[in-house]
C-alpha positions as CSV (number, residue, x, y, z in Angstrom):
1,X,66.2,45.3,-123.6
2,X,63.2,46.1,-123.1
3,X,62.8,43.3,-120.2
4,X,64.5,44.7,-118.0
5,X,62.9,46.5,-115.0
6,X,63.4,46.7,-110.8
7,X,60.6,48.2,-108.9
8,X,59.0,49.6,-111.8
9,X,62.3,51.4,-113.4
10,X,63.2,50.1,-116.5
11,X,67.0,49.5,-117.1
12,X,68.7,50.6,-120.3
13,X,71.5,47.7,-120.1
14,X,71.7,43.9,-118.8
15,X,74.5,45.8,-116.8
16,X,72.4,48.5,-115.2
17,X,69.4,45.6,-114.5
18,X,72.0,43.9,-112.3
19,X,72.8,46.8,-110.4
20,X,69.6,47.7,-110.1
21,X,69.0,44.1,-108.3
22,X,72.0,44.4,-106.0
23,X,70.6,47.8,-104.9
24,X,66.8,46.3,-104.1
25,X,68.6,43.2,-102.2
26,X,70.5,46.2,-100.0
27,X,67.1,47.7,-99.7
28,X,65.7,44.8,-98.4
29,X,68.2,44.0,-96.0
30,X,68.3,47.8,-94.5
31,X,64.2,47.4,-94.5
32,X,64.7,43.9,-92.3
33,X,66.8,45.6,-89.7
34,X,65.4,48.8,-89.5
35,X,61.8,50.1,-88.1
36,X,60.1,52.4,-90.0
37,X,58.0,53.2,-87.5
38,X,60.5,53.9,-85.2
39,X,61.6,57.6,-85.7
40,X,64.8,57.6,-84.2
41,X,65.1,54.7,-86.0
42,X,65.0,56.3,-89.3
43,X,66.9,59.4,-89.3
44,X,69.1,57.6,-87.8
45,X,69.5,55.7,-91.1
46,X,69.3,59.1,-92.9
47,X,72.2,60.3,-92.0
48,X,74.2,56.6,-92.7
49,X,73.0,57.1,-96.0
50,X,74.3,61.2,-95.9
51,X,77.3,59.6,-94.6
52,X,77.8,56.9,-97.5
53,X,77.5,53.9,-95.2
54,X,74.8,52.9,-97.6
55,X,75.8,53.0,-101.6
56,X,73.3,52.9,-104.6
57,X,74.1,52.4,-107.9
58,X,70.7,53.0,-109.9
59,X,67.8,55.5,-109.6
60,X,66.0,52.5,-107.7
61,X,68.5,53.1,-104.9
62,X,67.6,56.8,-105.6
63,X,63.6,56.4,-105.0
64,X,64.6,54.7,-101.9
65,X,67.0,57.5,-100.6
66,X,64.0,59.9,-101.9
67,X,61.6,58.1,-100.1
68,X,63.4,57.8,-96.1
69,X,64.7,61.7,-96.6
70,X,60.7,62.0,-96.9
71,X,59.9,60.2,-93.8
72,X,63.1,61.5,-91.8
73,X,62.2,65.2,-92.4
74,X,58.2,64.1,-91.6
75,X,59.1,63.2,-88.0
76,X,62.2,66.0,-87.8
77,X,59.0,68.1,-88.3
78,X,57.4,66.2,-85.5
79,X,60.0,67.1,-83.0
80,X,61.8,63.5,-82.6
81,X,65.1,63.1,-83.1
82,X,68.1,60.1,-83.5
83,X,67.3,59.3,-79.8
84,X,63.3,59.2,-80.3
85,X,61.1,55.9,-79.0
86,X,57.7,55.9,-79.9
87,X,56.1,54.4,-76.7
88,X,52.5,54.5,-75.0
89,X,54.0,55.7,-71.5
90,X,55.7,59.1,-71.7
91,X,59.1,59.3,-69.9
92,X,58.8,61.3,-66.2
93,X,60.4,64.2,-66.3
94,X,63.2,64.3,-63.6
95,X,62.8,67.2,-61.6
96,X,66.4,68.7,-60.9
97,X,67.9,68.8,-57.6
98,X,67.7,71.9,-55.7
99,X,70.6,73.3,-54.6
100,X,71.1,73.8,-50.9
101,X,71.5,77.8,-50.8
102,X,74.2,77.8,-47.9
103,X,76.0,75.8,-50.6
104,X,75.4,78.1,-53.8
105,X,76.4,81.4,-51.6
106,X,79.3,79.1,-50.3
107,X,80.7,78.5,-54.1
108,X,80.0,82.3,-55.3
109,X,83.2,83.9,-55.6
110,X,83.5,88.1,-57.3
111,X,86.2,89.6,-59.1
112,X,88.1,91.0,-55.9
113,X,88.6,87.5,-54.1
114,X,91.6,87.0,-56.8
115,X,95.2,88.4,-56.7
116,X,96.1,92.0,-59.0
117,X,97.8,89.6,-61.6
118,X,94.7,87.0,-61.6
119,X,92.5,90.0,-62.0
120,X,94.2,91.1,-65.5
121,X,94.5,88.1,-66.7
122,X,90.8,87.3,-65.8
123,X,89.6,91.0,-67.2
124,X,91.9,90.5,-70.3
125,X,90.1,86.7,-71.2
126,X,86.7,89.1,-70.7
127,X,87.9,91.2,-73.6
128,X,88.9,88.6,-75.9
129,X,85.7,87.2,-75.5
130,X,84.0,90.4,-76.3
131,X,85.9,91.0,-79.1
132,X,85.3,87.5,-80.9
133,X,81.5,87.7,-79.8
134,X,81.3,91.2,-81.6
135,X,83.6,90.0,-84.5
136,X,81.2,86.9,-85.0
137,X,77.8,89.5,-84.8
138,X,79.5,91.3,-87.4
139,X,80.0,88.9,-89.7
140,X,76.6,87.1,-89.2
141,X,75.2,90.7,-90.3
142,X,77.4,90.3,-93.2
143,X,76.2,86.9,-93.8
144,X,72.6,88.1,-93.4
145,X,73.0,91.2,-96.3
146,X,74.7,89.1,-98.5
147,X,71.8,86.2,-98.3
148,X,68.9,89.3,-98.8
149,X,71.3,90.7,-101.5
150,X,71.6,87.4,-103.2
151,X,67.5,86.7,-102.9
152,X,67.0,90.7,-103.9
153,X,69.2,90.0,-107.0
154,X,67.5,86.4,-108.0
155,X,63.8,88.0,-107.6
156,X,64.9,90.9,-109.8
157,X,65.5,88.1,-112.7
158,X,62.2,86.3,-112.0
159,X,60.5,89.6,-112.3
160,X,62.7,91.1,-114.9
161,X,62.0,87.4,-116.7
162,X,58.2,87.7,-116.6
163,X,57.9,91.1,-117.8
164,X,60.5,90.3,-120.7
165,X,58.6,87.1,-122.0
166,X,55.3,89.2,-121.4
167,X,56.4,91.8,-123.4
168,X,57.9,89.3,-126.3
169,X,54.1,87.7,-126.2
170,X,52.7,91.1,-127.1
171,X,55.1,91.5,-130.0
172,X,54.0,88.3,-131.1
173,X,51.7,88.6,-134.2
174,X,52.3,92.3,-134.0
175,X,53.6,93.6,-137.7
176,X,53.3,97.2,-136.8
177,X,56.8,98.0,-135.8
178,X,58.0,96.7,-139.1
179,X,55.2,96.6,-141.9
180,X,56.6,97.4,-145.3
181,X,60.2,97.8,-143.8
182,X,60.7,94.4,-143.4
183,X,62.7,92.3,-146.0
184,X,63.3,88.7,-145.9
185,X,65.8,86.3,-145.0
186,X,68.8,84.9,-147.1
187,X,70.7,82.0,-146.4
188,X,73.9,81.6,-147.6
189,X,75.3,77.4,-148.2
190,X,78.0,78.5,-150.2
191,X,79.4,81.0,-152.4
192,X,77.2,79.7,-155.4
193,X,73.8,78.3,-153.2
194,X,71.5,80.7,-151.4
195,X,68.1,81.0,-150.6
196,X,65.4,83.5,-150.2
197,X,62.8,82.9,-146.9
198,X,59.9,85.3,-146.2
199,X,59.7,85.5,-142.2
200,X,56.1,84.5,-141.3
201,X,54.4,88.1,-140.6
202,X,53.8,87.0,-136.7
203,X,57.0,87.0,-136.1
204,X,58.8,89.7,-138.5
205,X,59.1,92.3,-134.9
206,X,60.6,89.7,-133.0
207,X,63.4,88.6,-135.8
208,X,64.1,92.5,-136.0
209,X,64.7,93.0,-132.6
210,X,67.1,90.0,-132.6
211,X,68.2,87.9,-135.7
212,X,69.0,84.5,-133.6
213,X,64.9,83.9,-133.1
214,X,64.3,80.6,-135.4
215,X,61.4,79.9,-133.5
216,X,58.4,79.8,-131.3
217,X,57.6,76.3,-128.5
218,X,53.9,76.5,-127.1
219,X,52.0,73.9,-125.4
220,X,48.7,74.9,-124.4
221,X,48.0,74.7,-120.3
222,X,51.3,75.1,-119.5
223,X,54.4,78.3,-118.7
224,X,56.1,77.3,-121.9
225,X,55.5,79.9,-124.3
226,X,58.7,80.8,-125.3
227,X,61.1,82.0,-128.1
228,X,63.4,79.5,-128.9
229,X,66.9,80.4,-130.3
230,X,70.0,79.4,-132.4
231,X,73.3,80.2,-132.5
232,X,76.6,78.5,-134.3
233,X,76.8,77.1,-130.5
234,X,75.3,75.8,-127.7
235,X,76.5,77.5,-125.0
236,X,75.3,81.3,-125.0
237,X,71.9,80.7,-124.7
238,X,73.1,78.3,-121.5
239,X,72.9,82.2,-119.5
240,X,71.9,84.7,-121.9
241,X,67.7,86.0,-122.7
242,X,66.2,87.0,-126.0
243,X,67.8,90.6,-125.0
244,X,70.8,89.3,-125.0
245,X,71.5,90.2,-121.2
246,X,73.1,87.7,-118.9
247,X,69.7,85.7,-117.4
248,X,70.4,82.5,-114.9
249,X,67.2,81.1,-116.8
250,X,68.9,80.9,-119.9
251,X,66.7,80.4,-123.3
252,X,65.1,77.9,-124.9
253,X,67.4,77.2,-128.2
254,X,67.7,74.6,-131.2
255,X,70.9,72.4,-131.6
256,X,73.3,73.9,-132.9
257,X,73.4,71.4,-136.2
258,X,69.8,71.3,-136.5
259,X,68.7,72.8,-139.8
260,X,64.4,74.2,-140.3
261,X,65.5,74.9,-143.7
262,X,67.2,72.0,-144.7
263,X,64.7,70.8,-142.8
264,X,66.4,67.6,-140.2
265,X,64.8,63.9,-139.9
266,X,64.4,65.2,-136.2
267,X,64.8,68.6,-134.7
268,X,66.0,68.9,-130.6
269,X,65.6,72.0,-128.3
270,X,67.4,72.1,-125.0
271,X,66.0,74.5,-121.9
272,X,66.8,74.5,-118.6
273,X,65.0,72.8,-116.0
274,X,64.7,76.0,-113.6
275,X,62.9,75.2,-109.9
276,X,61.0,78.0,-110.3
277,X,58.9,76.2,-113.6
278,X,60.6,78.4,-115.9
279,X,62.0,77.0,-119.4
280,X,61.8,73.4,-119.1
281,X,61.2,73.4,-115.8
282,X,57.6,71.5,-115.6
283,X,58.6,69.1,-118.5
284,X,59.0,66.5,-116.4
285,X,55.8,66.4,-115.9
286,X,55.0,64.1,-119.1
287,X,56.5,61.2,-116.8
288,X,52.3,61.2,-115.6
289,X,51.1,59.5,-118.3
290,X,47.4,61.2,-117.4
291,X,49.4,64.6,-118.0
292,X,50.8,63.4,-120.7
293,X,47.5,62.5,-122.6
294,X,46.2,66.3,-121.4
295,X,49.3,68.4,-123.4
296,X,49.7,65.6,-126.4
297,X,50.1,68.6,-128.8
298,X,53.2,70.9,-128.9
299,X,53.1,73.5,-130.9
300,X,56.8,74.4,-132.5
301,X,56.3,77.6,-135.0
302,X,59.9,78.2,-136.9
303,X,60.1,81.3,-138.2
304,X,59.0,80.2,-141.8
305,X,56.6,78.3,-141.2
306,X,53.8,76.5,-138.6
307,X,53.6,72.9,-137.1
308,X,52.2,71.0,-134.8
309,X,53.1,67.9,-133.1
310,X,52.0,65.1,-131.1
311,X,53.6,63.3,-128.1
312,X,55.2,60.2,-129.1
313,X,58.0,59.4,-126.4
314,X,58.7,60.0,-123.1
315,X,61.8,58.4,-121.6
316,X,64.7,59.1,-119.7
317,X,68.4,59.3,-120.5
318,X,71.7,60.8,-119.8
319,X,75.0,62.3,-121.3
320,X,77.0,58.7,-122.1
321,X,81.2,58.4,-122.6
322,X,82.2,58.5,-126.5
323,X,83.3,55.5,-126.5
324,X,80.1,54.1,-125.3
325,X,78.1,52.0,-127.7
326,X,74.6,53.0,-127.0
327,X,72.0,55.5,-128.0
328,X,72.6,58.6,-127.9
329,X,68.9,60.6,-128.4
330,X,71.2,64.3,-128.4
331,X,73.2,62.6,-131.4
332,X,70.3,61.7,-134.0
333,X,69.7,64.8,-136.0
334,X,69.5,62.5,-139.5
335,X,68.4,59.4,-140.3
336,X,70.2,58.1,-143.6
337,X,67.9,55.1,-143.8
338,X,64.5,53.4,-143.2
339,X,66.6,50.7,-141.4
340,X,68.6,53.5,-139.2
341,X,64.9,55.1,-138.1
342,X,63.2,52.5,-137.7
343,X,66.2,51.2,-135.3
344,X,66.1,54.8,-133.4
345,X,62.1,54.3,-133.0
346,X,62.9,51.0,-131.2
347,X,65.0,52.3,-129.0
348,X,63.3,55.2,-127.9
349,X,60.2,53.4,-127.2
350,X,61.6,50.9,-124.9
351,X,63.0,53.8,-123.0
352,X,59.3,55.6,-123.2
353,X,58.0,55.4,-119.7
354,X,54.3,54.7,-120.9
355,X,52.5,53.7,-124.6
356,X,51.7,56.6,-126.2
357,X,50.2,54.8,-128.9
358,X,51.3,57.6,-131.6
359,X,54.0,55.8,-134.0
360,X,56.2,57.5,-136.6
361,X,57.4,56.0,-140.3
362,X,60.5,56.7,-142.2
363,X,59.8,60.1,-143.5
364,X,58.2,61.5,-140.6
365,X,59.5,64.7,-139.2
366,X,60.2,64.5,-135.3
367,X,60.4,67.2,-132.3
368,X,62.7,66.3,-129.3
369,X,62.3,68.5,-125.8
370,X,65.6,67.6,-123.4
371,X,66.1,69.2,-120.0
372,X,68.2,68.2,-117.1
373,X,67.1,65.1,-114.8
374,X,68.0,64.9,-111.4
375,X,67.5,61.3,-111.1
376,X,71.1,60.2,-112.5
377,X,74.7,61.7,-112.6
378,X,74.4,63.8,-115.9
379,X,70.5,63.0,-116.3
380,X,68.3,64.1,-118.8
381,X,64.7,64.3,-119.5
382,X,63.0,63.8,-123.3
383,X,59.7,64.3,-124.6
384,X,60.0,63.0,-128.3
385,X,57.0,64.3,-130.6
386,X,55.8,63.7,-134.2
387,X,54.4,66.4,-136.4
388,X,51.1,65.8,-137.3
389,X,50.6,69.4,-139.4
């Protein structure tokens, strides 16, 4: 499996390898017929491929699309257009004909040269027009507040964001709000099984303020810094902050069967991957491998206790069928055997885009990161760590 790669992609399946082939032989026929260099050329195949006259199968057909939207918008910014030559001699202008004066007075005609009925008529159509042109201004002012409304509304979250998860950093460490008020946590199996946890003191503030906090992500040199959340689901922290208030940005939170207690074989937190770098945003990153050697260590505090971790995968996936027969990263939680482990390490490292070097045994506890990947229907993008303290 781990053979099969296409203009430096590697391909999960022998299935996805062949399509990933009949994609680069279309490639090579468009490059064969078209000019790059030409820019009418190229945006005229831009918008083929908007059209769907052109259909890829695989992200290699997807780097390609990537890569002429690139060049088309380079020489839309350049002023050429579908019709655009590149040539060394530049077109002479035709000058336009003058009119012969006698011969524009002749063709002016006014208002009063028409019949009483032709005059309505002609004054009515003036009206119409006026009211459709007025209608249309209105509406484009509409149009207008709505767009400043909707970028007044999104800035107030950014903001509103930054100053929340500003404010959550200062509580951070800070006991004083709770002190000797504080009693620990206790965790319930079953009727008979229960457990007593004392909250680390760092974080005692923030579990009072809200009771779903399990945890604390950190990697140095980057925007995360961020609570991470659990709830019985994985859906309210899709949209909601650590206050609990609606927030587009969502939080970062732990699957919903992952256990810090019980402590799983490998623990997964979801986050969004927001354009503005918040949450996961920036995760993709790790596809540089130089990057990835830069932020090796994640730090992942639950609210019990520390840990540390190292970068071990990095790989992309996406949300498979049930019925398919493949593996599923979002699905391994446990690993009931050295053989099982040992056959989810070989997976995940030929998915890894680059040799970390940093292995993991049976017994080792692991640290998955997944956010969305635009590079696929239903993509996602995993940095797989192992804790090292």
């Amino acid at each position: 499996m781990a053979g099969y790669e296409v203009a430096g992609r590697r391909l999960r399946t022998e299935a996805d390898y062949k399509a990933a082939l009949r994609d680069q032989k279309l490639i090579q026929q468009i490059c064969s017929r078209v000019d790059m260099e030409q820019p009418g050329a190229v945006i005229t195949l831009y918008s083929d491929m908007q059209e769907g006259k052109y259909r890829f199968e695989t992200v290699v057909g997807n780097d390609f699309d990537d890569e002429i939207y690139e060049l088309a918008e380079k020489y839309k910014r350049q002023g050429y257009h579908k019709d655009s030559r590149i040539s060394a001699r530049k077109k002479k202008e035709k000058k336009p004909k003058q009119k012969n004066v006698k011969q524009q007075k002749a063709k002016q005609v006014s208002l009063e040269d028409y019949d009483a009925d032709m005059q309505k008529e002609i004054l009515a159509q003036i009206k119409k027009r006026d009211r459709r042109r007025r209608l249309l201004v209105i509406l484009c002012s509409f149009v207008a507040v709505g767009c400043f409304g909707y970028f007044g509304v999104y800035s107030f979250f950014v903001e509103r964001n930054e100053m929340d998860y500003e404010n959550l950093s200062r509580l951070k460490g800070n006991s004083a709000l709770t002190g000797s008020l504080f009693h620990g946590v206790t965790i319930h199996y079953t009727e008979e099984e229960e457990i007593e946890l004392e909250v680390l003191e760092e974080y005692q503030t923030l579990y009072s303020k809200n009771r779903k906090l399990i945890g604390w992500l950190k990697i140095d040199d980057t925007i995360i810094d961020y609570p991470v959340m659990q709830t019985a689901n994985n859906e309210y922290y899709l949209d909601h902050n650590f206050n609990q208030e609606y927030d587009k940005n969502g939080s970062l939170f732990l699957d919903k069967d992952c256990d810090v207690v019980r402590r799983n074989t490998n623990l997964i937190i979801y986050g969004h991957h927001m354009k503005s770098g918040k949450m996961f945003g920036n995760l993709n990153s790790y596809s540089n491998e130089e990057y990835g050697k830069k932020h090796s260590l994640i730090q992942f505090d639950t609210i019990y206790e520390k840990g540390t971790y190292e970068v071990m995968y990095v790989f992309r996936s996406r949300i498979y069928n049930e019925d398919e027969v493949v593996f599923k990263y979002y699905q391994f939680f446990d690993a009931a055997s050295e053989t099982e482990f040992n056959s989810n390490m070989q997976e995940m490292a030929a998915l890894s885009l680059y040799d970390t070097g940093v292995t993991a045994s049976y017994g080792d506890e692991l640290l998955t990161l997944s956010t969305c990947d635009s590079s696929e229907t239903d993509g996602r993008f995993v940095v797989v760590a192992k804790r090292v303290s």
